[in-house]
C-alpha positions in Angstrom: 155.7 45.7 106.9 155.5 48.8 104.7 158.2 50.9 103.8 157.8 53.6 106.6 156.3 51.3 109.3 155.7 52.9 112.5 155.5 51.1 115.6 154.4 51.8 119.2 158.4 52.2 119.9 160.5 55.0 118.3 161.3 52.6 115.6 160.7 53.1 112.0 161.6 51.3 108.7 162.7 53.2 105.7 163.8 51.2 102.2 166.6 52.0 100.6 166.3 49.8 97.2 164.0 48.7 94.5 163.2 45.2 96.1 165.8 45.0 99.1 167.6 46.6 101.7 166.2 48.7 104.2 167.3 51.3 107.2 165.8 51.0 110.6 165.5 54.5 112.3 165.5 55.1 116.3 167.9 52.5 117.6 170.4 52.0 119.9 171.5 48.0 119.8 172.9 48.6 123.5 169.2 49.3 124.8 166.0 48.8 122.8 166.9 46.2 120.0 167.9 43.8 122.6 164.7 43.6 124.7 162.5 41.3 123.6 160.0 43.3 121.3 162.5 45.4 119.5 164.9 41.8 118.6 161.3 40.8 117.5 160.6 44.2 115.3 164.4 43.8 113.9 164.3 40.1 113.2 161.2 40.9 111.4 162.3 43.5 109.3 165.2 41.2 108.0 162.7 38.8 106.5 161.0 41.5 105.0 163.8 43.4 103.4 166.8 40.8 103.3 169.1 43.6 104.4 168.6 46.2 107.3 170.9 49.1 108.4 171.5 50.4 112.0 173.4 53.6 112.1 175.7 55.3 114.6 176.0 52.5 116.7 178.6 52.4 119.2 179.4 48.6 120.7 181.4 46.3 122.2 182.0 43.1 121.2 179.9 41.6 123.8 177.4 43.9 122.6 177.9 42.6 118.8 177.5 38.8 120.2 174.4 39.6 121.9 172.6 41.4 119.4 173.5 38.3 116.8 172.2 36.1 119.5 168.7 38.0 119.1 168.8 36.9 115.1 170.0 33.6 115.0 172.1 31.2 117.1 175.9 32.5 116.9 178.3 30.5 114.8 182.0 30.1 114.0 182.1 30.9 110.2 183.7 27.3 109.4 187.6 25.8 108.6 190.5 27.6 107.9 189.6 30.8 109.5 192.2 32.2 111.8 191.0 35.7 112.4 188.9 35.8 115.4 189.0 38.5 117.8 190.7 37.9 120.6 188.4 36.8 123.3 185.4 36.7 121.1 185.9 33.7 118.8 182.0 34.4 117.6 183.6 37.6 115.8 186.0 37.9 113.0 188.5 40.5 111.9 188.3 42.2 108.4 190.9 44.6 107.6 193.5 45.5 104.7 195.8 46.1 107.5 199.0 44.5 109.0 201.2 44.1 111.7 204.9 43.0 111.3 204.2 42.3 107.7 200.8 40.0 108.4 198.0 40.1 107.8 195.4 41.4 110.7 192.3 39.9 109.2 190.7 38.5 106.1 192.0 41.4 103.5 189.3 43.1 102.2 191.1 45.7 99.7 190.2 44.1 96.3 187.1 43.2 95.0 185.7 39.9 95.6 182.9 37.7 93.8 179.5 37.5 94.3 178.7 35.0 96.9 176.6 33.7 100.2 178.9 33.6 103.1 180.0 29.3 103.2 177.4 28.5 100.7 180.3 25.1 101.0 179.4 24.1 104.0 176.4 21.3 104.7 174.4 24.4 106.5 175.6 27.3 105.2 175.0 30.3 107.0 172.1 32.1 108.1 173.1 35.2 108.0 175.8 38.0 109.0 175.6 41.1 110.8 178.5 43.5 109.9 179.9 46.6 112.1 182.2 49.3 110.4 184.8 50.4 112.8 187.1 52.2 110.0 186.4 52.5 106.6 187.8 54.7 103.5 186.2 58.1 102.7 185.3 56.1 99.5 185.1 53.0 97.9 185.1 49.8 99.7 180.9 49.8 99.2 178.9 46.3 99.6 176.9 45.3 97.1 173.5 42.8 97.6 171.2 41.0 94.9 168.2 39.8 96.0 167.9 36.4 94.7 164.0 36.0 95.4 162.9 38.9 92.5 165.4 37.7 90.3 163.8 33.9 90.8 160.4 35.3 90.3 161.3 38.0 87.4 162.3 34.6 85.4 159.8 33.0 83.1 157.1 30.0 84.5 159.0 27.5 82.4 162.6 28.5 83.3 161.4 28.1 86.9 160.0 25.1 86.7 163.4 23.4 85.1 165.6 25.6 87.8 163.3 24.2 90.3 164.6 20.4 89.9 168.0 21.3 89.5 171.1 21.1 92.0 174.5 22.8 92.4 177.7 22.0 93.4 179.6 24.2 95.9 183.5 24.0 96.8 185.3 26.1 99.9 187.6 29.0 97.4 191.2 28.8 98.1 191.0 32.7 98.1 189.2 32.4 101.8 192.6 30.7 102.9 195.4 30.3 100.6 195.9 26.9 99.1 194.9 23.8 101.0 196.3 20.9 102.4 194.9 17.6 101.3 193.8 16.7 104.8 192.2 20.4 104.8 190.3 19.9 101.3 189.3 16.7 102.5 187.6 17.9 105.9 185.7 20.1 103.9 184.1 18.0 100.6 182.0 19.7 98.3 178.0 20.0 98.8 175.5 19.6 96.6 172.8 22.2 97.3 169.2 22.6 95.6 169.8 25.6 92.6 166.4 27.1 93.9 165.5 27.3 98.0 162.7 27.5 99.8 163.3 30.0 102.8 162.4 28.3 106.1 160.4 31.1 107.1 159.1 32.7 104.8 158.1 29.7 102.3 159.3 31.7 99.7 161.5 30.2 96.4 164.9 32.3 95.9 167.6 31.1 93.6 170.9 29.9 95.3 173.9 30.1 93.8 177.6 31.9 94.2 179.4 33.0 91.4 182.4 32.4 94.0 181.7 28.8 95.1 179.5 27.4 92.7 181.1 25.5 90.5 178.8 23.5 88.1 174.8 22.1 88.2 174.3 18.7 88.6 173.7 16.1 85.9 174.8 18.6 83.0 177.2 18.4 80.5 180.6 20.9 81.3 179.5 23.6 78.7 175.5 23.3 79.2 176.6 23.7 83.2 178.7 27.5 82.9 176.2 28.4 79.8 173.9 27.9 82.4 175.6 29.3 85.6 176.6 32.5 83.7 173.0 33.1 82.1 172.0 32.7 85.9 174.4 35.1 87.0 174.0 38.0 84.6 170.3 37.8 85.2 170.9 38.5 89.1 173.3 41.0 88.8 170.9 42.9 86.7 170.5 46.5 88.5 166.6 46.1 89.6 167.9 43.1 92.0 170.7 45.4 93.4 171.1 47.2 96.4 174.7 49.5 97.4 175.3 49.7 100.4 177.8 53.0 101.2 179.2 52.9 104.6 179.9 55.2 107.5 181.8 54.8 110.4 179.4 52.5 112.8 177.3 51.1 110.7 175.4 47.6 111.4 174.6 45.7 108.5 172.6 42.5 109.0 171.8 40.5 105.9 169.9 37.2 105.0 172.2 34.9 103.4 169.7 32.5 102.7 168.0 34.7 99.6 170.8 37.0 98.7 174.3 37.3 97.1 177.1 40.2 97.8 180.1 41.3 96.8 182.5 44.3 98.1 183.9 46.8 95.5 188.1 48.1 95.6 189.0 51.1 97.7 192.2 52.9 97.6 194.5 50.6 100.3 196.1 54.0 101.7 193.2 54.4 103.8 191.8 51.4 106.3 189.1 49.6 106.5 187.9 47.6 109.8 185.1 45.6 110.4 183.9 42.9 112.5 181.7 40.0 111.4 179.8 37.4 113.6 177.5 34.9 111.7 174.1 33.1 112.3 174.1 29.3 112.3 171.8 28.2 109.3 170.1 24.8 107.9 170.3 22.5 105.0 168.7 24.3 102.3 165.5 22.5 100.5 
């Protein structure tokens, strides 16, 4: 698919960064992305670009489920997650807001790590689609890496060793405050390849999340975070990047399975609201 792909529908692809991220043009979720041939031209374009952008969409959250349903099969995003919208368990709240002193979602006022959403679970997820009901007049941006140029921008023999390597991933206490032992239990750490092969695609990508993953298998303490942080500042090198600015009713999908993000701070006198259903994914290989 090239950069301004025209199809025989009023839909049009438009990138946005160097190697990822992309803006379809001419949709409304609600009427032509849920037939069968526009799902198909969307799906599409989210192999192709790793992270696509709907603007001025205005849905419900039956309409939210559905169009994730067109992606990937709906999931629940895991343990210790209490924020779900009620009535709509598929979808949860993020918000820096509260209500009688708590919280109304996962808090999303200070800047996180670089991650790929549940990269601790056995199948982490497939992917994420985002939709911005509030957000601050600036700040609070989300930032993406694609993790398949910054694999292939690495040298033959770096790739090869990367290639036979694994990584451990742990839950972070930040998703959920500290955990009970039964809780930590239910939810044991996963050893996942360092570099995947996307399922459709066939393509190699690095995997890894500054936020989960914790050390590479069979290495020494210090060889293991030499290692990790080498990785890390070579993916969050700019050419890999993509920033994404949002306005009010914005969809964001994105591929967790070849990328990394992160959200940057935003002033927490103004709020920020957005709801977040997720794609079931696969063991990675």
């Amino acid at each position: 698919m090239s950069s301004e792909a025209e199809t025989t529908e009023p839909m049009k692809v438009s990138m946005l960064g160097k190697t990822i991220g992309a803006e379809i043009i001419g949709v409304d979720i609600r009427e032509s992305v849920l037939d069968e041939v526009g799902s198909r031209y969307v799906r599409q374009a989210l192999l192709d670009y790793k992270v696509i952008i709907l603007r001025n969409q205005n849905l419900e959250p039956d309409d939210q489920v559905a169009f994730t349903s067109k992606l990937g099969p709906v999931s629940d995003e895991g343990p210790k997650n209490p924020f779900f919208l009620e009535g709509h368990p598929e979808i949860t709240i993020l918000t820096n807001t509260f209500r009688d002193g708590k919280p109304l979602g996962f808090q999303t006022d200070q800047t996180d790590e670089w991650h790929s959403d549940v990269s601790y679970l056995e199948k982490p997820s497939m992917g994420a689609v985002l939709y911005a009901i509030e957000v601050p007049p600036e700040g609070a941006d989300t930032l993406y890496v694609d993790l398949e140029a910054a694999y292939l921008a690495l040298p033959a023999a770096v790739r090869d060793r990367l290639d036979q390597l694994r990584a451990i991933h742990t839950f972070p206490e930040q998703y959920g405050g500290k955990l009970t032992e039964a809780e930590r239990a239910a939810i044991p750490a996963q050893s996942h390849p360092l570099v995947r092969t996307h399922p459709e695609t066939g393509r190699k990508s690095l995997f890894l999340s500054q936020m989960m993953t914790t050390a590479i298998e069979g290495l020494g303490e210090k060889e293991s975070d030499d290692l990790l942080n080498e990785l890390f500042e070579h993916i969050t090198k700019p050419e890999f990047e993509y920033t994404h600015k949002w306005q009010r009713n914005d969809i964001l999908v994105w591929d967790n399975r070849c990328t990394m993000h992160k959200s940057t701070w935003f002033d927490p006198k103004y709020n920020r609201l957005m709801y977040r259903s997720m794609m079931e994914g696969d063991v990675p290989h």
